[in-house]
MMTF fields as JSON, N, C-alpha, C and O atoms, coordinates in Angstrom:
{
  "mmtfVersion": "1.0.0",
  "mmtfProducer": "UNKNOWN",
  "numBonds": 447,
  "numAtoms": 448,
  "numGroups": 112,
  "numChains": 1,
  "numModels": 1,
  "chainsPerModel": [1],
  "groupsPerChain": [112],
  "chainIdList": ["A"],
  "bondAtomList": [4, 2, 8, 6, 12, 10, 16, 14, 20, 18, 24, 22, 28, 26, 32, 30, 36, 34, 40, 38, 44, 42, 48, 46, 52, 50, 56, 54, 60, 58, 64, 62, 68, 66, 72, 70, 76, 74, 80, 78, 84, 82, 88, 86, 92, 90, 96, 94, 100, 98, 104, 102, 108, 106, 112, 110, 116, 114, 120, 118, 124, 122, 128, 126, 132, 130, 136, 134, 140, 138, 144, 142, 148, 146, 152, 150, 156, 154, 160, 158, 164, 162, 168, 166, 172, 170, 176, 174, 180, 178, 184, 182, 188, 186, 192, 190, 196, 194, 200, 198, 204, 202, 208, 206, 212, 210, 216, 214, 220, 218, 224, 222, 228, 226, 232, 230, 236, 234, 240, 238, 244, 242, 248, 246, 252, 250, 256, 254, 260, 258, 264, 262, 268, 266, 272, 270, 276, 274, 280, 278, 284, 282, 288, 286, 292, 290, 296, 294, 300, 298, 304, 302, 308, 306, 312, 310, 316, 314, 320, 318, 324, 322, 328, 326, 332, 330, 336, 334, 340, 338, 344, 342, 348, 346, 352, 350, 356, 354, 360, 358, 364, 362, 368, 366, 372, 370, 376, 374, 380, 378, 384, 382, 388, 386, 392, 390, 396, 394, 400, 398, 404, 402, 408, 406, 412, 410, 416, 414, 420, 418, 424, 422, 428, 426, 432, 430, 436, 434, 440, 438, 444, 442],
  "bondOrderList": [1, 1, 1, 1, 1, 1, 1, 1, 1, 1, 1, 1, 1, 1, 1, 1, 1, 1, 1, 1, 1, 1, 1, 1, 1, 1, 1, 1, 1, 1, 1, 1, 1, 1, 1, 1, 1, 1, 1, 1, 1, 1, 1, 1, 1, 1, 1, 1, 1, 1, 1, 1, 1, 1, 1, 1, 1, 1, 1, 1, 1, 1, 1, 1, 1, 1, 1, 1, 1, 1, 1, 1, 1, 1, 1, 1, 1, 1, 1, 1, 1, 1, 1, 1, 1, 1, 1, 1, 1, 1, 1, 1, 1, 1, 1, 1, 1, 1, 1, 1, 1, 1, 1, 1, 1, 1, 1, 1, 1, 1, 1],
  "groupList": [{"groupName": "UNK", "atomNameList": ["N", "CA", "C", "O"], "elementList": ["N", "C", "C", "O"], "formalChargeList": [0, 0, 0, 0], "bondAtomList": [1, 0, 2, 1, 3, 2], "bondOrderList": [1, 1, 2], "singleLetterCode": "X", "chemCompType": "L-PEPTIDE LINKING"}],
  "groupTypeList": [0, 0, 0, 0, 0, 0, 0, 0, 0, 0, 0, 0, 0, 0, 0, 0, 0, 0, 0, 0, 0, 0, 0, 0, 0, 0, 0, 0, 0, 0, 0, 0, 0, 0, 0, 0, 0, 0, 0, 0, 0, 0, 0, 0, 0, 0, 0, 0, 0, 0, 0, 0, 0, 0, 0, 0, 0, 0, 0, 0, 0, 0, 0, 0, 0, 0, 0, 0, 0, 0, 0, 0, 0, 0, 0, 0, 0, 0, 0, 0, 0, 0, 0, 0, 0, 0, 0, 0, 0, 0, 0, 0, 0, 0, 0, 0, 0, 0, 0, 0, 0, 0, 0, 0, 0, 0, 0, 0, 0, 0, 0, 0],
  "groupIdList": [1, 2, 3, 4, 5, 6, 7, 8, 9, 10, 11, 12, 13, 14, 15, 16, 17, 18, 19, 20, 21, 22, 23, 24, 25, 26, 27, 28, 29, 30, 31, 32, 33, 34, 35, 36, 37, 38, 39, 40, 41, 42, 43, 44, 45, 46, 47, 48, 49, 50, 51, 52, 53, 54, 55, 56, 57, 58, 59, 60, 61, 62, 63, 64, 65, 66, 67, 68, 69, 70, 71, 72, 73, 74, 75, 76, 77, 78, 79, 80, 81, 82, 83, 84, 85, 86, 87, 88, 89, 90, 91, 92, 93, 94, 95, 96, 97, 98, 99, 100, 101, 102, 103, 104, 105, 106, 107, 108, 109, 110, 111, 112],
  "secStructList": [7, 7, 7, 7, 7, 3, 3, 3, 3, 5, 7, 6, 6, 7, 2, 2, 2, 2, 2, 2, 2, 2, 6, 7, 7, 7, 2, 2, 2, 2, 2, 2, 2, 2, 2, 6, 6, 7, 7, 7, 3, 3, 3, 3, 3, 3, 6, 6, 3, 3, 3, 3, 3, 3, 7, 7, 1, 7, 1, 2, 2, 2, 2, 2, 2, 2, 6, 6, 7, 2, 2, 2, 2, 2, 2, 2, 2, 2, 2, 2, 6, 6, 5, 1, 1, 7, 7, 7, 1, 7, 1, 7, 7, 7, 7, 1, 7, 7, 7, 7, 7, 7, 7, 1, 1, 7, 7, 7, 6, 6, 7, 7],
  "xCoordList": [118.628, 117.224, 116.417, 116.737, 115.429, 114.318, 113.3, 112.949, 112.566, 111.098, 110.178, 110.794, 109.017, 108.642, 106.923, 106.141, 106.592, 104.703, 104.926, 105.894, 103.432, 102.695, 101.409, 101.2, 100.423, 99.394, 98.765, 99.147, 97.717, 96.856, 95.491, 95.144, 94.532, 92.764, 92.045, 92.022, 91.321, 90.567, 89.746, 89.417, 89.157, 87.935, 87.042, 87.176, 85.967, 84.708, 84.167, 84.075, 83.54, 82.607, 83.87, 83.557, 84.828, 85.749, 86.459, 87.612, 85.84, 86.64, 86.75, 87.72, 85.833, 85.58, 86.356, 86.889, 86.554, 87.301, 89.063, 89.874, 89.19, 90.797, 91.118, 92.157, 90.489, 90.439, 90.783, 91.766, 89.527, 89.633, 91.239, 92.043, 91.21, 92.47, 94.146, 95.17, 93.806, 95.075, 95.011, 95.957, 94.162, 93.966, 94.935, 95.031, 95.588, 97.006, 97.276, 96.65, 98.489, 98.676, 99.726, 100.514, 99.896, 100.375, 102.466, 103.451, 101.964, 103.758, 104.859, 106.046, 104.167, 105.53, 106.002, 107.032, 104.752, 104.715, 105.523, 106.574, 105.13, 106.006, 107.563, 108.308, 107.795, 109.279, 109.76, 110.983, 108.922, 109.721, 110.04, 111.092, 108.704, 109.523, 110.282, 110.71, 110.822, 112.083, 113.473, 114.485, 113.394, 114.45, 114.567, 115.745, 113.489, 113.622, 113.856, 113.689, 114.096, 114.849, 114.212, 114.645, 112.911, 111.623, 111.572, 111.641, 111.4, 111.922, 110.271, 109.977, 109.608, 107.785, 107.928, 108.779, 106.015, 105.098, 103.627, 103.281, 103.089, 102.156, 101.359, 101.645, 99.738, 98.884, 97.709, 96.985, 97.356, 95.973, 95.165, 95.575, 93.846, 93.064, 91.795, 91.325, 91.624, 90.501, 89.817, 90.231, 88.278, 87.582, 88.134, 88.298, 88.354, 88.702, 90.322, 90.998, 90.981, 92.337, 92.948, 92.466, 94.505, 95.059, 96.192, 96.381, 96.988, 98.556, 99.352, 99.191, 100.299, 101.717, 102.608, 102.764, 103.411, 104.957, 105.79, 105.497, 106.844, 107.2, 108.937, 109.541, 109.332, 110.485, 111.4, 111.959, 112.211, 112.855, 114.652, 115.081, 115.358, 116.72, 116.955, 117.584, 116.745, 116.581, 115.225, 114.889, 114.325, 113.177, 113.297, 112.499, 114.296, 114.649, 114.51, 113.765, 116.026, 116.164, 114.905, 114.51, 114.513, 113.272, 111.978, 111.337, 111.896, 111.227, 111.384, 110.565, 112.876, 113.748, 113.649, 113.582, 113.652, 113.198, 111.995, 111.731, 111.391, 109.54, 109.088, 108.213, 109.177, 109.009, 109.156, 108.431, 110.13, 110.314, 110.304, 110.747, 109.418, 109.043, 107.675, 106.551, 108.087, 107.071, 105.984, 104.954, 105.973, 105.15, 103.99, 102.762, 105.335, 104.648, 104.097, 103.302, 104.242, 103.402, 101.698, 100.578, 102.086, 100.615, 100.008, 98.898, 100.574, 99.909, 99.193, 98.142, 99.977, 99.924, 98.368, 97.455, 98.747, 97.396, 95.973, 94.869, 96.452, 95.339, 94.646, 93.416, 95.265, 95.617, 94.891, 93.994, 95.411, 94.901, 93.772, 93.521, 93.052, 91.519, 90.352, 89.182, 91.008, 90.077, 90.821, 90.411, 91.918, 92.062, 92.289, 92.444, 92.269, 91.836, 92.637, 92.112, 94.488, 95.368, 96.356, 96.796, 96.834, 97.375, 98.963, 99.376, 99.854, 100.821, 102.039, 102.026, 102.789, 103.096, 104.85, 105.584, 105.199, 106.43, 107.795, 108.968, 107.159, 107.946, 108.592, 109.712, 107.872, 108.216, 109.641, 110.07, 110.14, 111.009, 110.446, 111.124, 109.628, 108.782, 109.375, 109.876, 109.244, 109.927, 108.982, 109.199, 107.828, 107.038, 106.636, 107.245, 105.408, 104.885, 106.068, 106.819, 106.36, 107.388, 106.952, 105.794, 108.032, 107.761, 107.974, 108.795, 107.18, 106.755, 107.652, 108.381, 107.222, 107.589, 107.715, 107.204, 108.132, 108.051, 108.207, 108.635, 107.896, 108.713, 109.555, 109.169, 110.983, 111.97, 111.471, 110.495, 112.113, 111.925, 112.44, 112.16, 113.358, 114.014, 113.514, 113.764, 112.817, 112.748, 113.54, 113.974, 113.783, 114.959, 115.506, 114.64, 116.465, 117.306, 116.597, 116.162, 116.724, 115.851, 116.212, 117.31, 115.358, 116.054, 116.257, 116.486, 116.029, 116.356, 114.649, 113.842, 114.644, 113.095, 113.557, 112.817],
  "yCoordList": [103.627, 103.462, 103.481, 104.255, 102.694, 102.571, 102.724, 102.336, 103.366, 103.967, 103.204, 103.142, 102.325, 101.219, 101.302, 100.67, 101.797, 101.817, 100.513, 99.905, 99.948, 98.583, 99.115, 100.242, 98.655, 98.147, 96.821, 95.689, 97.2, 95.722, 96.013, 97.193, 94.964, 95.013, 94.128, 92.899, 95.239, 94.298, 93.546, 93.851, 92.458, 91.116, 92.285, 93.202, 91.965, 93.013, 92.43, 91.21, 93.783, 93.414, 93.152, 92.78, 93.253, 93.25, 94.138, 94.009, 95.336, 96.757, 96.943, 97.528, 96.475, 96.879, 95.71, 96.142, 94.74, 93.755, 94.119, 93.914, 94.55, 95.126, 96.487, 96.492, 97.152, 98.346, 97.856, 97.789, 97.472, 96.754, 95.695, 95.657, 95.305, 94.17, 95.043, 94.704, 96.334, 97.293, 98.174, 98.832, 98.067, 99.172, 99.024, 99.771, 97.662, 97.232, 96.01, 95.041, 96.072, 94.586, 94.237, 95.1, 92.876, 92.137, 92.83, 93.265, 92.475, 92.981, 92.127, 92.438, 90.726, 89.698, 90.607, 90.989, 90.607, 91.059, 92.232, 92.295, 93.033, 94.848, 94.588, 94.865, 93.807, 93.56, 92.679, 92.571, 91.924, 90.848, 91.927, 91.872, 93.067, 93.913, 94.661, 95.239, 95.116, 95.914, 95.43, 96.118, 94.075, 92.933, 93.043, 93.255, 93.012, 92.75, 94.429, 94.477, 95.211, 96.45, 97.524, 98.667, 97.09, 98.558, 99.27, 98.978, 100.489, 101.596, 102.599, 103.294, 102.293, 103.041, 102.051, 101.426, 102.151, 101.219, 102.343, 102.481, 102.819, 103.323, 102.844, 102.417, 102.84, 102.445, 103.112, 103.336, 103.583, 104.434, 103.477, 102.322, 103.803, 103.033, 104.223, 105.314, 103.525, 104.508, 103.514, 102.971, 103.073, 101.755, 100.686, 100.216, 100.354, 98.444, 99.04, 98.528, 99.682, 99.893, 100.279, 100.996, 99.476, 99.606, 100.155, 99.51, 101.568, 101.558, 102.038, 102.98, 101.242, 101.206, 102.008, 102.371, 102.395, 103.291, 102.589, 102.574, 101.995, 101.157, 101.984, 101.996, 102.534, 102.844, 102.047, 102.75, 101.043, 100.027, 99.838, 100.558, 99.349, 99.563, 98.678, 99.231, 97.719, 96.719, 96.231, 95.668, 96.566, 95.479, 94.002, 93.076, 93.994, 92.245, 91.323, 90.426, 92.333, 91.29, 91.128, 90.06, 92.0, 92.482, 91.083, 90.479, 90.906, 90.112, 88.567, 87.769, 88.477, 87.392, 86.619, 85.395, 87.428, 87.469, 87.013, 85.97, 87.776, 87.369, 86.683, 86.094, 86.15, 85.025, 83.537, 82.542, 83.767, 82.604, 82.731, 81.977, 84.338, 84.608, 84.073, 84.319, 83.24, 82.626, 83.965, 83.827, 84.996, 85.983, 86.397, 86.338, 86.946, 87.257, 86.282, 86.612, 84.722, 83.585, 83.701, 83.466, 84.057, 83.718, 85.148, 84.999, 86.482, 87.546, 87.514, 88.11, 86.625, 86.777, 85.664, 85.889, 84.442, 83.732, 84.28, 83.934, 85.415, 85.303, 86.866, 86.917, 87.869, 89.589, 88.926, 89.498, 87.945, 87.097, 87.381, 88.1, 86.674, 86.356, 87.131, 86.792, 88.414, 90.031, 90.398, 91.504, 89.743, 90.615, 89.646, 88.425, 90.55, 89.771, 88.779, 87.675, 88.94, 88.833, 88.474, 89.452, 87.107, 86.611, 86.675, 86.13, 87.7, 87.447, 86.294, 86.261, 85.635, 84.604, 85.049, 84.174, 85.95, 86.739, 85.74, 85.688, 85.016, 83.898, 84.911, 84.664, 86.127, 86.539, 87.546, 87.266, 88.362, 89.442, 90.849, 91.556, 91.414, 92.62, 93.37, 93.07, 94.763, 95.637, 97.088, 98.297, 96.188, 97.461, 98.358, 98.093, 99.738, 100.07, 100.758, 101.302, 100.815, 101.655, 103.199, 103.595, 103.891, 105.442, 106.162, 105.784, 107.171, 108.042, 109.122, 109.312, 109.851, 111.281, 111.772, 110.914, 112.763, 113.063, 114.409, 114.824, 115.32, 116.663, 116.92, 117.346, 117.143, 116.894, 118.042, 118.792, 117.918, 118.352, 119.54, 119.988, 120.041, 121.243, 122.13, 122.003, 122.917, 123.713, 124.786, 125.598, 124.841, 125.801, 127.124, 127.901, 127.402, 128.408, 129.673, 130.063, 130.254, 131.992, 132.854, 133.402, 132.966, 133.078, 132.974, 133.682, 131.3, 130.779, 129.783, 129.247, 129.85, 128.86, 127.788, 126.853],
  "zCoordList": [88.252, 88.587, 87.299, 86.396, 87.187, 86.07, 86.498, 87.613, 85.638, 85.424, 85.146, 84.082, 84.975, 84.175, 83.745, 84.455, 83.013, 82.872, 82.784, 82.326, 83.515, 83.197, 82.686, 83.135, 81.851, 81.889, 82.276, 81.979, 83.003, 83.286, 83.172, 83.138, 83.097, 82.929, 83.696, 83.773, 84.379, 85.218, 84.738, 83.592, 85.258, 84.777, 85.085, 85.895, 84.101, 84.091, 85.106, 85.241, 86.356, 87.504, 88.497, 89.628, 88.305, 89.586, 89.778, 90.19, 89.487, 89.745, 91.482, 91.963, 92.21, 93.636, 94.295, 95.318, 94.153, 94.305, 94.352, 95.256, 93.394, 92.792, 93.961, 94.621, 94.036, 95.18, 96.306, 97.044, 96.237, 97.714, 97.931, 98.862, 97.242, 97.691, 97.825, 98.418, 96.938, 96.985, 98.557, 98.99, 99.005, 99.89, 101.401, 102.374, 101.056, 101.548, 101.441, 101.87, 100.699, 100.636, 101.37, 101.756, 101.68, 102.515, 102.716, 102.119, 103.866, 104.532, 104.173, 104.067, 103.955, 103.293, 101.625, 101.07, 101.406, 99.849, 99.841, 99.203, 100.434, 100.736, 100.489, 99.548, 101.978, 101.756, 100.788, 100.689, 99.938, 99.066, 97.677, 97.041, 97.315, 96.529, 96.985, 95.985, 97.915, 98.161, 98.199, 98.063, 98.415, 98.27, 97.371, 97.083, 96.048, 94.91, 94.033, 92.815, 94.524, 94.102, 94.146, 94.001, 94.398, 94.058, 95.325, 96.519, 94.499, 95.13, 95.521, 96.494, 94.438, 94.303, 93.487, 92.853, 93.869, 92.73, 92.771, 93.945, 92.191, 91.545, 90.798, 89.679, 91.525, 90.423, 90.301, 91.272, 88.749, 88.389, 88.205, 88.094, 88.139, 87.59, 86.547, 86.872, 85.47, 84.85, 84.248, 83.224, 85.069, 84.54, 84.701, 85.827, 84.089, 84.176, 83.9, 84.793, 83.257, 82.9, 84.175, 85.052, 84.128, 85.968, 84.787, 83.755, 85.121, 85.203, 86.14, 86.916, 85.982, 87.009, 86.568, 85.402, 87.806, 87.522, 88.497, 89.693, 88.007, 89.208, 88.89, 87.818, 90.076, 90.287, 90.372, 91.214, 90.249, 90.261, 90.184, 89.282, 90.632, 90.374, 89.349, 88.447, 89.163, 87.539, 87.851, 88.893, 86.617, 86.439, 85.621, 85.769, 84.859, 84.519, 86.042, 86.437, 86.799, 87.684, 88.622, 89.09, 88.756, 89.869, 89.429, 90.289, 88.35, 87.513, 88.018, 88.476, 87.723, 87.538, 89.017, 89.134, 89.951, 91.459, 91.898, 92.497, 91.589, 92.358, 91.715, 92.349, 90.143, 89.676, 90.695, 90.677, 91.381, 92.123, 94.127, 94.993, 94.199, 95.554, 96.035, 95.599, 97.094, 97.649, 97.99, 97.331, 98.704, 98.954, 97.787, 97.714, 96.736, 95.201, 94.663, 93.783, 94.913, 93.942, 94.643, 94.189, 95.61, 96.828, 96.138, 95.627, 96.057, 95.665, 94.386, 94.15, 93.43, 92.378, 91.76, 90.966, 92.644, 92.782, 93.044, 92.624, 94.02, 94.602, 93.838, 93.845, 93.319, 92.749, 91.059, 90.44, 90.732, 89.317, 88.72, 87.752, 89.471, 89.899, 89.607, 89.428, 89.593, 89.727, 88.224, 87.869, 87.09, 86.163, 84.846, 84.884, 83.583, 82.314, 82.022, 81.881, 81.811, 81.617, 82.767, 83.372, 83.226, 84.148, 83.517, 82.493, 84.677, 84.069, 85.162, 86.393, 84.425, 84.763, 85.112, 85.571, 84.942, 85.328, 84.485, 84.854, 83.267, 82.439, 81.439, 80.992, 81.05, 79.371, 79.929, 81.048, 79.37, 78.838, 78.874, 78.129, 79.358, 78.914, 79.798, 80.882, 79.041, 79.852, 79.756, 79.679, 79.809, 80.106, 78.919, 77.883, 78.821, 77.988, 77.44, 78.249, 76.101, 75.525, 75.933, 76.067, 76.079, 76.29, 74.876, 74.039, 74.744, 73.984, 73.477, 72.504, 74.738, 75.251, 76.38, 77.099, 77.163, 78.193, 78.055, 76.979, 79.096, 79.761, 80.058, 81.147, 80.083, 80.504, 82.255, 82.256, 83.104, 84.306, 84.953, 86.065, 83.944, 83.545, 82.065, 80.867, 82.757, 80.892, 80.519, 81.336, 79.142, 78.821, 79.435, 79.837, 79.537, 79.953, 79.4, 78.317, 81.05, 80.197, 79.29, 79.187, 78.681, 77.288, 76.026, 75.045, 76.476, 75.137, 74.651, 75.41, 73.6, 73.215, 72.966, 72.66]
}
């Protein structure tokens, strides 16, 4: 399983637009990412800045997939519209590089 930050940006003045259109999206769409491996999708928003956590069993292939899903082309047309940067699901990206994290276990009592 993979972990994946996205960033995306909304078109200025279409913050209420972008909400609104998340507040459920379409059931073809639902199941075409679960076909396509995703497991969660998560999205923040702070201002115009949208990020994602997309749980995924491969995001290449997951990619490689809805690139050519009729559901996701219609989402993607229409999800576009409201943001700066249209992505075209053509490139290689694998998402925001990670940093750092917490690990989810902290050290043994005891030990620093």
């Amino acid at each position: 399983m993979e972990r994946i930050a996205l960033h995306t940006r909304i078109a200025e003045g279409h913050e209420a637009d972008y909400d609104r259109e998340h507040a459920r999206i379409p059931d073809e769409l639902d199941a075409s990412l679960r076909r396509a491996g995703v497991h969660a999708w998560r999205i923040w928003r702070d201002g115009r800045d949208i990020f994602h956590v997309v749980e995924v069993e491969d995001y290449s292939a997951m990619r490689r997939m809805l690139a050519e899903d009729p559901a996701n082309l219609r989402w993607q047309e229409h999800i576009n519209q409201f943001l700066e940067v249209v992505d075209d699901y053509g490139g290689e990206d694998s998402g925001i590089r990670p940093v750092w994290s917490l690990p989810s276990q902290g050290p043994a009592a005891g030990q620093a």
